[in-house]
N, CA, C and O atoms as a Maestro MAE file, in Angstrom:
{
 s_m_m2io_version
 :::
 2.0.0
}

f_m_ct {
 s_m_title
 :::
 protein
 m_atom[308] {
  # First column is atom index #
  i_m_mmod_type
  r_m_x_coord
  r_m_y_coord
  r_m_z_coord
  i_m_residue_number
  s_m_chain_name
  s_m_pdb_residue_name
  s_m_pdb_atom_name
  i_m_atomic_number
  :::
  1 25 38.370 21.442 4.354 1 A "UNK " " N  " 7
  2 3 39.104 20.330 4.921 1 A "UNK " " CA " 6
  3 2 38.224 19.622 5.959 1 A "UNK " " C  " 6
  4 15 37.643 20.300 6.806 1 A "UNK " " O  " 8
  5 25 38.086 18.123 5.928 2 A "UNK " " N  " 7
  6 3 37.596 17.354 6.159 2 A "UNK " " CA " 6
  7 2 37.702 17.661 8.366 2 A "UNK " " C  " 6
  8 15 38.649 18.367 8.710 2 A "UNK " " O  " 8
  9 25 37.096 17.311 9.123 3 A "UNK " " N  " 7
  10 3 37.448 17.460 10.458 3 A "UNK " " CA " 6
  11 2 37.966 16.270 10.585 3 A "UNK " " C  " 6
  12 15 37.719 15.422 9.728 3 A "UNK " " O  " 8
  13 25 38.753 15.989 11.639 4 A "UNK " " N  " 7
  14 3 39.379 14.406 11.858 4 A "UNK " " CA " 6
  15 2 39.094 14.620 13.557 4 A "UNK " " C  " 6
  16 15 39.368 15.487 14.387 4 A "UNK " " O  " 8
  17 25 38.332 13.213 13.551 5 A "UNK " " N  " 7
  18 3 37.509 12.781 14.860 5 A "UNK " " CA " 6
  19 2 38.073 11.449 15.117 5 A "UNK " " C  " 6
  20 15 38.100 10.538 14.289 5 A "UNK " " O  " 8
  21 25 38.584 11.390 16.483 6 A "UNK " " N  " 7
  22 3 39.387 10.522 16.951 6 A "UNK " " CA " 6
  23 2 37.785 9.498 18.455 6 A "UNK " " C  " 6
  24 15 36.577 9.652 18.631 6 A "UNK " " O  " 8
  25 25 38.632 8.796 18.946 7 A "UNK " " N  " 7
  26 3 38.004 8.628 20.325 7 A "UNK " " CA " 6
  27 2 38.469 8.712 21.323 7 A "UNK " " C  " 6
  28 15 39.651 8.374 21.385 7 A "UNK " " O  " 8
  29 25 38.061 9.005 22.091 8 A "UNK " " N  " 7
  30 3 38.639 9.558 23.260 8 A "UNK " " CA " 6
  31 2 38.180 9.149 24.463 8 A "UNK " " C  " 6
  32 15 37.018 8.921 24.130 8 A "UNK " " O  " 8
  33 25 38.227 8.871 25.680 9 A "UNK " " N  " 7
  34 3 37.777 8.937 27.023 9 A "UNK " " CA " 6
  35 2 37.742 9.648 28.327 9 A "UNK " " C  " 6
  36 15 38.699 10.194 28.876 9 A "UNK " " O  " 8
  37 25 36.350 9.562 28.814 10 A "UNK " " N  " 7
  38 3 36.423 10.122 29.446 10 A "UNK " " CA " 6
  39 2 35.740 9.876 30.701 10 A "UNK " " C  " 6
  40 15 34.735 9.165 30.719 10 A "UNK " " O  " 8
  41 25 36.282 10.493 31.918 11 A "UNK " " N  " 7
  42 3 36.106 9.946 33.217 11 A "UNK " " CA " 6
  43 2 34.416 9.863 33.563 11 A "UNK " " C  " 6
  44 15 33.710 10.510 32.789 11 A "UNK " " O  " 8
  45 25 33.836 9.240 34.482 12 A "UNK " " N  " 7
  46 3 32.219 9.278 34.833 12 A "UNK " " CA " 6
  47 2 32.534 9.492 36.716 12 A "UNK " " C  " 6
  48 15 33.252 9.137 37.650 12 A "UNK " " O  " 8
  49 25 31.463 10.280 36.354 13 A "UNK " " N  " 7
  50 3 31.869 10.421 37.942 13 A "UNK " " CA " 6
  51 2 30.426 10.291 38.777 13 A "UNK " " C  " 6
  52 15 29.416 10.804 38.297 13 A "UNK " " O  " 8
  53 25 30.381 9.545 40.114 14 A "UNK " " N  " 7
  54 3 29.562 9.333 40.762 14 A "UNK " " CA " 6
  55 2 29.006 8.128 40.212 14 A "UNK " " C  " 6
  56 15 27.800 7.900 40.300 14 A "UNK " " O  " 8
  57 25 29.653 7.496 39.760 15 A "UNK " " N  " 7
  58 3 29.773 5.791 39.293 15 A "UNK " " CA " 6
  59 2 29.757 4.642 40.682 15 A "UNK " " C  " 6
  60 15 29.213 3.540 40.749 15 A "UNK " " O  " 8
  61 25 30.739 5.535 41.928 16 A "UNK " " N  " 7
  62 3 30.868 4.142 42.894 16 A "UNK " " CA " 6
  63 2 32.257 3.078 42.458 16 A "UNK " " C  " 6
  64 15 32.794 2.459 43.376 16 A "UNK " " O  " 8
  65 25 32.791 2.915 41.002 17 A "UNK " " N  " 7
  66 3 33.977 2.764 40.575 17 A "UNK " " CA " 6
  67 2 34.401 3.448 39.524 17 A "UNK " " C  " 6
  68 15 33.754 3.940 38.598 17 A "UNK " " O  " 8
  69 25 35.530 3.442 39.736 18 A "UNK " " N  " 7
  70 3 36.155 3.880 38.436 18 A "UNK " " CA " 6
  71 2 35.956 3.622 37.330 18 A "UNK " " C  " 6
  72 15 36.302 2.496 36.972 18 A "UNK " " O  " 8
  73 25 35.176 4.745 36.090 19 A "UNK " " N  " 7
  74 3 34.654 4.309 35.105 19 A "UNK " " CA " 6
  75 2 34.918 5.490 33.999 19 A "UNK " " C  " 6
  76 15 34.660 6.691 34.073 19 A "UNK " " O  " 8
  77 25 35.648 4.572 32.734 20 A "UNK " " N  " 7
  78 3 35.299 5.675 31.691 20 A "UNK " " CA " 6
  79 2 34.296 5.548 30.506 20 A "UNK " " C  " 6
  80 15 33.729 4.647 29.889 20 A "UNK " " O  " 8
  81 25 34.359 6.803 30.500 21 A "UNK " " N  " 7
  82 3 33.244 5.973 28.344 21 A "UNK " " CA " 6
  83 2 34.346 6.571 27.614 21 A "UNK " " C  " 6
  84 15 35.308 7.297 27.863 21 A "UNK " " O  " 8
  85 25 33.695 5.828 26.351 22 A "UNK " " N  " 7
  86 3 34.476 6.125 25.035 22 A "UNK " " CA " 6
  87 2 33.755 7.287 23.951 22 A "UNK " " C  " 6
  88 15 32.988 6.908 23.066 22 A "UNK " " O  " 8
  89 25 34.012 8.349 24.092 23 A "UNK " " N  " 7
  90 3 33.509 9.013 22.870 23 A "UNK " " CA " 6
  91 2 34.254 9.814 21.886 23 A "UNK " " C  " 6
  92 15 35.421 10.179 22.029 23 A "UNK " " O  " 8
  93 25 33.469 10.070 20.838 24 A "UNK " " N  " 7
  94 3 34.190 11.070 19.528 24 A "UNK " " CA " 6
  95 2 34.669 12.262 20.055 24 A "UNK " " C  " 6
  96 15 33.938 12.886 20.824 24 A "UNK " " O  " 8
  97 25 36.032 12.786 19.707 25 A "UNK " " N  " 7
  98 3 36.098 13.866 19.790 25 A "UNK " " CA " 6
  99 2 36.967 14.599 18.241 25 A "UNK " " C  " 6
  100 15 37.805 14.010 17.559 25 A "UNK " " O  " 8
  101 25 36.481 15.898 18.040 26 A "UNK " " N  " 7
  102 3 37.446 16.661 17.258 26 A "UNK " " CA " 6
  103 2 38.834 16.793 17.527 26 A "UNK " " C  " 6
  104 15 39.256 16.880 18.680 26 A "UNK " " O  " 8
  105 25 39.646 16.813 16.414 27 A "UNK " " N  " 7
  106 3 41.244 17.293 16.943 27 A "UNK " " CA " 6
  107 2 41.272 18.532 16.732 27 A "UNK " " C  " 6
  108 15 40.439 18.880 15.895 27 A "UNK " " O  " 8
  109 25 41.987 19.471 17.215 28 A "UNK " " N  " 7
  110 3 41.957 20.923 17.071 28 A "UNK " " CA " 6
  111 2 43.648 20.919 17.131 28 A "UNK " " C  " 6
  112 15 44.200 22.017 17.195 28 A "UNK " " O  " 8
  113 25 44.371 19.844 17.112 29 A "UNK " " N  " 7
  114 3 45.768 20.229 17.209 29 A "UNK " " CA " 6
  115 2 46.637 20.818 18.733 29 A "UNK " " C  " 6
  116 15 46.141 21.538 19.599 29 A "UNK " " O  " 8
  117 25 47.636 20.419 18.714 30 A "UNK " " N  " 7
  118 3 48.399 20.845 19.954 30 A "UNK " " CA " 6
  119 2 47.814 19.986 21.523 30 A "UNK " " C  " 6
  120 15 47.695 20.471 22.648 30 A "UNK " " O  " 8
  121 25 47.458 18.178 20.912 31 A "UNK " " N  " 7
  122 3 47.347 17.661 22.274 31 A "UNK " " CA " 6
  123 2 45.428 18.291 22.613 31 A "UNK " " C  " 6
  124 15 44.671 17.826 23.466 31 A "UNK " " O  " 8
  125 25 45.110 19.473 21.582 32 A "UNK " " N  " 7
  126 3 43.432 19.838 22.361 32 A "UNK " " CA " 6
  127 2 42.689 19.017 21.225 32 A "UNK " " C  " 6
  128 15 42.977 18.880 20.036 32 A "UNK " " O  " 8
  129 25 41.463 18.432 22.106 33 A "UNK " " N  " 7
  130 3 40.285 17.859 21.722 33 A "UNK " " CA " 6
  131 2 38.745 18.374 22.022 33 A "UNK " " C  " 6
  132 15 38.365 18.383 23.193 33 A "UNK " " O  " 8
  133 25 37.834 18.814 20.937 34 A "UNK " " N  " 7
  134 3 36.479 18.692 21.665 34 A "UNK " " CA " 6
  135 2 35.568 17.881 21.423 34 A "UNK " " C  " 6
  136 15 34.958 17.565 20.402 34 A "UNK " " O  " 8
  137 25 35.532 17.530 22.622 35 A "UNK " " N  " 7
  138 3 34.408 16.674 22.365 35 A "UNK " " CA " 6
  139 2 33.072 16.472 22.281 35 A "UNK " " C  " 6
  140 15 32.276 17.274 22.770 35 A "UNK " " O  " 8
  141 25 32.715 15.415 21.672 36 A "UNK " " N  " 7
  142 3 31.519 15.361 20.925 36 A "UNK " " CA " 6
  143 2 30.513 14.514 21.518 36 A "UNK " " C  " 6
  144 15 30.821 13.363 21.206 36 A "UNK " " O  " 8
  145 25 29.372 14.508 22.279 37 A "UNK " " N  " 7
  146 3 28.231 13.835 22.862 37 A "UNK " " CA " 6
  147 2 28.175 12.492 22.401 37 A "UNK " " C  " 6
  148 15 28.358 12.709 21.204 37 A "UNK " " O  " 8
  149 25 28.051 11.243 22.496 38 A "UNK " " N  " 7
  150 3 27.664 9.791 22.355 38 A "UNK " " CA " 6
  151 2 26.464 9.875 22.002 38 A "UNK " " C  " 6
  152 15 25.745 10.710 22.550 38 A "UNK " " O  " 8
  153 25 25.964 9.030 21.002 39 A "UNK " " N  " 7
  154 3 24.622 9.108 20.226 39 A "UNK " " CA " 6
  155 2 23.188 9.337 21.471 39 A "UNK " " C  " 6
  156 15 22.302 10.190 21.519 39 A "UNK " " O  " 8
  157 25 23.495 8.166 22.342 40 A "UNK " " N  " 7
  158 3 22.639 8.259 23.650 40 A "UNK " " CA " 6
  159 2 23.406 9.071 24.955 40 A "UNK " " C  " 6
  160 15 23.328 8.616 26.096 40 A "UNK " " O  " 8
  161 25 23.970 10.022 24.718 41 A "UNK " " N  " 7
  162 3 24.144 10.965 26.143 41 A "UNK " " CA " 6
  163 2 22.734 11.366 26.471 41 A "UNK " " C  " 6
  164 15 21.747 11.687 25.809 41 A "UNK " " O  " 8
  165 25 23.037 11.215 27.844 42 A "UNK " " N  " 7
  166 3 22.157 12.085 28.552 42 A "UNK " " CA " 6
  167 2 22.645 12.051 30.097 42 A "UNK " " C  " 6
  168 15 22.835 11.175 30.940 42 A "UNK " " O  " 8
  169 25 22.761 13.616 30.020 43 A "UNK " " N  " 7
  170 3 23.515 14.352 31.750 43 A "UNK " " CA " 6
  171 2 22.567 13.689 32.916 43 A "UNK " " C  " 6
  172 15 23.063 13.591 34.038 43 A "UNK " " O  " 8
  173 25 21.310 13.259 32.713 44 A "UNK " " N  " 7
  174 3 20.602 12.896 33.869 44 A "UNK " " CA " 6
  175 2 21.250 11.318 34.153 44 A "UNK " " C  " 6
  176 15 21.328 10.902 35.309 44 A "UNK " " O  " 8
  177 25 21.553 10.761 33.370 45 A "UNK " " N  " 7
  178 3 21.861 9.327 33.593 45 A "UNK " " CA " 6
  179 2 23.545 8.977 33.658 45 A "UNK " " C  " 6
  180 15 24.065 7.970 34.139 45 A "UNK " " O  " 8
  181 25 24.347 10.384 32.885 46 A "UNK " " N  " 7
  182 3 25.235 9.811 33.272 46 A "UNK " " CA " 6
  183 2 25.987 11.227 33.934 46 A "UNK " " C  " 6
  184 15 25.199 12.165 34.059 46 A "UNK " " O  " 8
  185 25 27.526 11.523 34.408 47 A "UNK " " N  " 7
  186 3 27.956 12.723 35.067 47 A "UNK " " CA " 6
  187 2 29.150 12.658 34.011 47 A "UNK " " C  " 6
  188 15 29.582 11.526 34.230 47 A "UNK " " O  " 8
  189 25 29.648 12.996 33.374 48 A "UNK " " N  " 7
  190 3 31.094 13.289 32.700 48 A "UNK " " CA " 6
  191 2 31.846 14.283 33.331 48 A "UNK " " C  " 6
  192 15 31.335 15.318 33.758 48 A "UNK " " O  " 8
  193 25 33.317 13.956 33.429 49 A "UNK " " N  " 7
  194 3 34.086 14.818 34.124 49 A "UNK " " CA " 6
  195 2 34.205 16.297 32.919 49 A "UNK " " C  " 6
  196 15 34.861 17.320 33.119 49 A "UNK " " O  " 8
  197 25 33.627 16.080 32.084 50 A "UNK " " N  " 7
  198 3 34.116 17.016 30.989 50 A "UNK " " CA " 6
  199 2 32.769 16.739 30.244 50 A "UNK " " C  " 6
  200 15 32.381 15.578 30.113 50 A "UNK " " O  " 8
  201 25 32.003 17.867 29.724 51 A "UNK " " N  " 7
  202 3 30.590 17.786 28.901 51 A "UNK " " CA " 6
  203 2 31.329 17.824 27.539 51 A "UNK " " C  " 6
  204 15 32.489 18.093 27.226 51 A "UNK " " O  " 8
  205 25 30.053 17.399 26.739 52 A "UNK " " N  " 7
  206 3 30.534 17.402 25.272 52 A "UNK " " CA " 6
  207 2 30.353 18.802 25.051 52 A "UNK " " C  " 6
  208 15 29.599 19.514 25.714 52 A "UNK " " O  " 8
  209 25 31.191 19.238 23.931 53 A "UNK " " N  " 7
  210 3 31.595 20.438 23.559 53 A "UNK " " CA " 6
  211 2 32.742 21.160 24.331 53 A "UNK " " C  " 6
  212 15 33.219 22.139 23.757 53 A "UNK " " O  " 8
  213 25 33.283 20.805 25.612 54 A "UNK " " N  " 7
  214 3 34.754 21.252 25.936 54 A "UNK " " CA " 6
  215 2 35.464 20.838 25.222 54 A "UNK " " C  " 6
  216 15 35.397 19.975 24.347 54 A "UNK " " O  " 8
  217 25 36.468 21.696 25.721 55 A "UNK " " N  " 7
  218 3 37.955 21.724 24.942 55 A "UNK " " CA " 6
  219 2 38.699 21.319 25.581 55 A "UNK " " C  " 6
  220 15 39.308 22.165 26.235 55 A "UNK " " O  " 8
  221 25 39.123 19.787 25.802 56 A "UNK " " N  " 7
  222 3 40.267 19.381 26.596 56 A "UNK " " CA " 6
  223 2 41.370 19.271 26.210 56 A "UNK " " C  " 6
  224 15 41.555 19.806 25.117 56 A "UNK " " O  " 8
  225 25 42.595 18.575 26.849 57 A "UNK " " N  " 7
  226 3 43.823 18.175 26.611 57 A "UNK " " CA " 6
  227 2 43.803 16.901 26.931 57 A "UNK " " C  " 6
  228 15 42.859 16.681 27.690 57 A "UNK " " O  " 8
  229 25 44.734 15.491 26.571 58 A "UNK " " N  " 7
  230 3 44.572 13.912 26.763 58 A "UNK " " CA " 6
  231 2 46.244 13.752 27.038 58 A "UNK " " C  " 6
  232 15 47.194 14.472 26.731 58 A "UNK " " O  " 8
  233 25 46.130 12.278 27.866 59 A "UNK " " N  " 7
  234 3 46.734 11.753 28.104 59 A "UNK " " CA " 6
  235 2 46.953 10.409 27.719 59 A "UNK " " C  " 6
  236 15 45.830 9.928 27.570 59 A "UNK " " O  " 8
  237 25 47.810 9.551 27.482 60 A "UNK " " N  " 7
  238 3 47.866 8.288 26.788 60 A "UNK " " CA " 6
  239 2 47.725 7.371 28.102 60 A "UNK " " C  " 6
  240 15 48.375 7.721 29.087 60 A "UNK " " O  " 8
  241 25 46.839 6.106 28.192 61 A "UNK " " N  " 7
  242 3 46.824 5.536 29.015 61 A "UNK " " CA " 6
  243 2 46.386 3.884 28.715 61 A "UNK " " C  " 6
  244 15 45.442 3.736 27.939 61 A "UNK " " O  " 8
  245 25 46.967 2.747 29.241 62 A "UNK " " N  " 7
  246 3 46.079 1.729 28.987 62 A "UNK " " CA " 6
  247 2 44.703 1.228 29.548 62 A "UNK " " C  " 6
  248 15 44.406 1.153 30.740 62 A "UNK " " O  " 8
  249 25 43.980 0.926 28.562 63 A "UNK " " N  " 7
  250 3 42.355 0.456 29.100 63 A "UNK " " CA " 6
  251 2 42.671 -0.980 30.132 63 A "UNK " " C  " 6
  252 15 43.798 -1.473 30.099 63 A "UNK " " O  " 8
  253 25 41.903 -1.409 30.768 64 A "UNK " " N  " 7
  254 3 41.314 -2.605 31.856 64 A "UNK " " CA " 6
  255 2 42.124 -3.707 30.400 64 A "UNK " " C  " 6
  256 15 43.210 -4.277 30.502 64 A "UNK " " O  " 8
  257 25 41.307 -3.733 29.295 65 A "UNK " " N  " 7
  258 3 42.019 -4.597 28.089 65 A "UNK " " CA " 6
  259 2 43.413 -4.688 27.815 65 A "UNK " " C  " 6
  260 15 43.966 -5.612 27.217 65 A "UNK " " O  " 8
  261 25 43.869 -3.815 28.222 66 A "UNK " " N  " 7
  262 3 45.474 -3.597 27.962 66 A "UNK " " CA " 6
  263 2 45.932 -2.697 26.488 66 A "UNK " " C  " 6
  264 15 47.049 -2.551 25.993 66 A "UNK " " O  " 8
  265 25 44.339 -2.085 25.955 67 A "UNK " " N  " 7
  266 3 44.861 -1.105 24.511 67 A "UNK " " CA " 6
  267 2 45.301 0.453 25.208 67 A "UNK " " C  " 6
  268 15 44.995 0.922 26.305 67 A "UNK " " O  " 8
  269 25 45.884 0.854 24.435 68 A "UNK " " N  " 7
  270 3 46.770 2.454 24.480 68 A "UNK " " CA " 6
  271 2 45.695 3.279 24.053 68 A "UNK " " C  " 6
  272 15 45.210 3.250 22.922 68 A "UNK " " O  " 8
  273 25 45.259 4.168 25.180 69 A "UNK " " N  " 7
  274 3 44.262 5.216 24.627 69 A "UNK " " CA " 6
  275 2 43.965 6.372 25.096 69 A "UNK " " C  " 6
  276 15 44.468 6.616 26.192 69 A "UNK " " O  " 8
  277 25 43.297 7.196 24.623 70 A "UNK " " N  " 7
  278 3 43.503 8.790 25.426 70 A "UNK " " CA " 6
  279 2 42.569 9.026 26.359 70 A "UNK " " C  " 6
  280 15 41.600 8.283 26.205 70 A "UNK " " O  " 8
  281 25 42.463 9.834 27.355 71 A "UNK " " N  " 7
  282 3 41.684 10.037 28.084 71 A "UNK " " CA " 6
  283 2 41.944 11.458 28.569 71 A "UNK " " C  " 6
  284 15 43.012 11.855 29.034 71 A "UNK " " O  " 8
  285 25 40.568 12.344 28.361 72 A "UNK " " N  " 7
  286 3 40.800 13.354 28.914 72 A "UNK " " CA " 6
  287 2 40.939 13.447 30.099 72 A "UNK " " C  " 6
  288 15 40.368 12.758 30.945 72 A "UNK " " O  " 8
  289 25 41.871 14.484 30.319 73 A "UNK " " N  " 7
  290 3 42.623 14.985 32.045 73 A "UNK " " CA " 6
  291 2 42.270 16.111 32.413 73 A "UNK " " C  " 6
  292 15 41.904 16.278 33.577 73 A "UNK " " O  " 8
  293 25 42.306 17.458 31.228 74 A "UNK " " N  " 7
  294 3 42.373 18.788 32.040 74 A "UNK " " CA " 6
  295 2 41.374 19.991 30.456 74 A "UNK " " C  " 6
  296 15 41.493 19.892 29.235 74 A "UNK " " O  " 8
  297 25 40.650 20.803 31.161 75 A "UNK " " N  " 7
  298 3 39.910 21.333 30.589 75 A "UNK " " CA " 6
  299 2 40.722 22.762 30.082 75 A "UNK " " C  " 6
  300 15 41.542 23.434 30.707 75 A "UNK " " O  " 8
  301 25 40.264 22.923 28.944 76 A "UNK " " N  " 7
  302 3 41.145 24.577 28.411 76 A "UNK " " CA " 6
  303 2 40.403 25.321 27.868 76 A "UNK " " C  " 6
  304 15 39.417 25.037 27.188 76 A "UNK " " O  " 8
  305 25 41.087 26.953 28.288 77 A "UNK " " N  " 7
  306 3 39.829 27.735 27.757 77 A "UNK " " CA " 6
  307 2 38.405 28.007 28.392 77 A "UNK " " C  " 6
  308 15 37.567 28.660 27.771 77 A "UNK " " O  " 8
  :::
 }
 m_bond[307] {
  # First column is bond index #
  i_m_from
  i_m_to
  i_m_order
  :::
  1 1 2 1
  2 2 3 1
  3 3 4 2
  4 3 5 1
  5 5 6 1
  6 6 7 1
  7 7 8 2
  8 7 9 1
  9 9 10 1
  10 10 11 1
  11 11 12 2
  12 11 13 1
  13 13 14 1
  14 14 15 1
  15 15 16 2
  16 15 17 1
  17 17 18 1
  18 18 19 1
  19 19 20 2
  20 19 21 1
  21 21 22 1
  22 22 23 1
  23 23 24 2
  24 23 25 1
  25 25 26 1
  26 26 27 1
  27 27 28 2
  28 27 29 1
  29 29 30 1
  30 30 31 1
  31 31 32 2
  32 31 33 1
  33 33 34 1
  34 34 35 1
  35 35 36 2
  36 35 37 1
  37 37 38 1
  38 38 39 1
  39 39 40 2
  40 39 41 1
  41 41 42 1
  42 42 43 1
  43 43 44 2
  44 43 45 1
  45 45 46 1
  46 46 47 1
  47 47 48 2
  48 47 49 1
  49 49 50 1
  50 50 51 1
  51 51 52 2
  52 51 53 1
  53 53 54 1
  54 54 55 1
  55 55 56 2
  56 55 57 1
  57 57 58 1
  58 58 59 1
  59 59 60 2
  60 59 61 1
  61 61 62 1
  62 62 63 1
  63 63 64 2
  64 63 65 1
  65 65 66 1
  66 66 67 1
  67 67 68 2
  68 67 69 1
  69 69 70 1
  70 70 71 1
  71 71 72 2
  72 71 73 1
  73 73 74 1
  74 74 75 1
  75 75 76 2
  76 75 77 1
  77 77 78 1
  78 78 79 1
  79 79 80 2
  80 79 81 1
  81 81 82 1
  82 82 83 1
  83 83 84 2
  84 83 85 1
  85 85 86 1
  86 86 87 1
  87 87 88 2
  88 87 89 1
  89 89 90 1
  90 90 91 1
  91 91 92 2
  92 91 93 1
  93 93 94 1
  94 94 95 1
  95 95 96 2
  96 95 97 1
  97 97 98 1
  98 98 99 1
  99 99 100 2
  100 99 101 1
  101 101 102 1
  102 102 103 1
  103 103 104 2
  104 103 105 1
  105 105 106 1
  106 106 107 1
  107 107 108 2
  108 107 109 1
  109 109 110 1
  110 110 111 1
  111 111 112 2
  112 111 113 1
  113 113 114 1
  114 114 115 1
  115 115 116 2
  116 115 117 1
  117 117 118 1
  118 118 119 1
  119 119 120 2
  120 119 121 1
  121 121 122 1
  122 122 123 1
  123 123 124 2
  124 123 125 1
  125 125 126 1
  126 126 127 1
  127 127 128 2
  128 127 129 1
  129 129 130 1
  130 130 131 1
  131 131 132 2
  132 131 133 1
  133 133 134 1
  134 134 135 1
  135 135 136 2
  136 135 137 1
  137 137 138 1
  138 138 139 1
  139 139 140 2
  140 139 141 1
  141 141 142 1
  142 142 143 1
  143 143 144 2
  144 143 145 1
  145 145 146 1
  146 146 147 1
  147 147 148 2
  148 147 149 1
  149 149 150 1
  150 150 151 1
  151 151 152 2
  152 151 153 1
  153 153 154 1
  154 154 155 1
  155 155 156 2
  156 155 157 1
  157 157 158 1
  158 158 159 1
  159 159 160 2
  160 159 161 1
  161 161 162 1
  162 162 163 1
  163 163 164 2
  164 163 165 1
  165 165 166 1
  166 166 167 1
  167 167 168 2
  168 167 169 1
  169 169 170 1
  170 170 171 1
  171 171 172 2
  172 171 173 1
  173 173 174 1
  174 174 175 1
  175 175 176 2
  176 175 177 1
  177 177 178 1
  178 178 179 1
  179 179 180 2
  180 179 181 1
  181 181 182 1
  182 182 183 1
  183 183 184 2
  184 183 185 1
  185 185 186 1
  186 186 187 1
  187 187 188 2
  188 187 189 1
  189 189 190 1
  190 190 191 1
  191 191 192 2
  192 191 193 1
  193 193 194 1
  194 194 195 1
  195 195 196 2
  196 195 197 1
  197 197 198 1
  198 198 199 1
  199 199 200 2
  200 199 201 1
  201 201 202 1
  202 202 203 1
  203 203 204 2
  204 203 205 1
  205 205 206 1
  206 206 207 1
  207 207 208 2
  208 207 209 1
  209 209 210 1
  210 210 211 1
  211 211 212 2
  212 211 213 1
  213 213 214 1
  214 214 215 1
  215 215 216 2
  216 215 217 1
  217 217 218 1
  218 218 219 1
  219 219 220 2
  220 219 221 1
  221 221 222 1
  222 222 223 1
  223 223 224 2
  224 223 225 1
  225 225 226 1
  226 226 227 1
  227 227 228 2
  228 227 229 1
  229 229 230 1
  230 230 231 1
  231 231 232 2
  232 231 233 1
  233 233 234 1
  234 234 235 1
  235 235 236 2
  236 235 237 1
  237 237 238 1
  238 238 239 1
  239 239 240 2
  240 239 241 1
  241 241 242 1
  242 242 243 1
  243 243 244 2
  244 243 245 1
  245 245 246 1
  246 246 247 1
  247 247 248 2
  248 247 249 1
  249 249 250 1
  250 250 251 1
  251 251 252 2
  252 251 253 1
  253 253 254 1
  254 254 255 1
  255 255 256 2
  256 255 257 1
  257 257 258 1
  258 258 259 1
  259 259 260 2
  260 259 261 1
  261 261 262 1
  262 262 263 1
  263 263 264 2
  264 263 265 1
  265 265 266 1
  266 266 267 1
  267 267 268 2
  268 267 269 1
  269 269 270 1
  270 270 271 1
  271 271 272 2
  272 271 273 1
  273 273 274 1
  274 274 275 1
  275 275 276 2
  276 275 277 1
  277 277 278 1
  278 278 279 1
  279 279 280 2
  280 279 281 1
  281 281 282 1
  282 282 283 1
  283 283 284 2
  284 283 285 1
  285 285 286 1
  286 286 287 1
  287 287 288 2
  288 287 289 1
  289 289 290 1
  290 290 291 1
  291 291 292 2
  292 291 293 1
  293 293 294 1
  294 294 295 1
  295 295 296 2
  296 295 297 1
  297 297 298 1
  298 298 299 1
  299 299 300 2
  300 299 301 1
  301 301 302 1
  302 302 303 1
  303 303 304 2
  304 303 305 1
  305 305 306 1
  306 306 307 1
  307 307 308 2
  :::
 }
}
């Protein structure tokens, strides 16, 4: 069975404003996501509240644009 990869967001921290990115994550079911690195990550340039490969949980929220979208909140596991 195929994996189903959604997008997801997630917080940056030590930005100076409030900032998220957008990246792939796996569904694992029950609200958990892991996520998956952005083609150009790199930890020196940017801080993620959550590294790729955790296992988070999301929340529904609207973007600056006004679209409905998830954003990770809390780490599991």
């Amino acid at each position: 069975m195929d994996k189903k990869i959604v997008v997801i967001y997630v917080n940056l921290l030590d930005e100076g404003t409030p900032t998220i990115r957008p990246t792939n994550a796996e569904v694992l079911g029950d609200n958990l996501y892991r996520l998956h690195p952005t083609e150009r990550y790199d930890p020196e340039d940017e801080t993620w509240e959550f590294v790729p490969g955790a296992i988070v949980t999301c929340e529904r929220i609207r973007t600056e644009k006004g679209v409905s979208a998830l954003l990770a909140v809390k780490q599991v596991g």
